[in-house]
N, C-alpha and C positions, 0 to 999 in steps of 0.2 A: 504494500500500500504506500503509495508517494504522500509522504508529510506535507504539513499546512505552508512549509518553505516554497516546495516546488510548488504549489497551488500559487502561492503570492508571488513566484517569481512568473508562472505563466500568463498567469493577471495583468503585472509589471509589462510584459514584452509584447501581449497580445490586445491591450486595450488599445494601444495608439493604433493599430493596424486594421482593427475593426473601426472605429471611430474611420480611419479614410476608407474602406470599402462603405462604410453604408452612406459617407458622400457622394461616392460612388455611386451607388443602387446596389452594390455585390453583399452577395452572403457566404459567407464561409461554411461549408461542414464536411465537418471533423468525420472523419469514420472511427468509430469506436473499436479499440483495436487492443490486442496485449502489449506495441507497443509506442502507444499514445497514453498520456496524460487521462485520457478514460477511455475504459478500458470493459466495463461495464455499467451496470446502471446508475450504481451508488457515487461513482465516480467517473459517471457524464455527470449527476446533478450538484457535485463537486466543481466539475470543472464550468456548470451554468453560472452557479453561485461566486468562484471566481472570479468571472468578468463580470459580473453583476449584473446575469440574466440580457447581456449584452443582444439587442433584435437583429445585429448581423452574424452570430454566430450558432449555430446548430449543427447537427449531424447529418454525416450520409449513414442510409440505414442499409448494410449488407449483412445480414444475418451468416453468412456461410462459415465464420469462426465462433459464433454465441455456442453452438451448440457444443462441441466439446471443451467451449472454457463452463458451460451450464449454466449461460444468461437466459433467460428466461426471454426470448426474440417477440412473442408476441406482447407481455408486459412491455418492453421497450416502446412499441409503437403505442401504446395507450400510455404511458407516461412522459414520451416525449413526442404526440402527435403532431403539437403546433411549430416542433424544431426540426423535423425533419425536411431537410431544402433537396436532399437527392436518395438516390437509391439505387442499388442494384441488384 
């Protein structure tokens, strides 16, 4: 589990860069991965909270690693319906 450091550092490095995509019109998302910053669900809502639920940032939803890390793929989409920007 990545400490409340690495949360505040990706906070730190990822706020200004969100802040210029949504000047933009652009959204970032993250694919939730083992190994990204989240990783499963606990810590996508980790990493929401972070940028402080930041409206350029969400996930891409690829379920094909949830299953043998035993994320629960449908729970994902109902918890993080409104942040999924892609998917495959």
């Amino acid at each position: 589990m990545i400490d409340d450091d690495g949360y505040q550092d990706f906070a730190k490095r990822w706020i200004p860069i969100l802040d210029a995509y949504q000047v933009m019109g652009v959204k970032y998302a993250l694919e939730v991965h083992p190994t990204e910053i989240a990783f499963d669900i606990e810590t996508a809502k980790r990493a929401l909270k972070a940028v402080d639920y930041h409206p350029a940032f969400g996930f891409n939803f690829d379920p094909s690693h949830f299953g043998y890390q035993g994320v629960d793929y449908v729970k994902f989409i109902y918890e993080f319906s409104d942040r999924i920007f892609t998917f495959i």
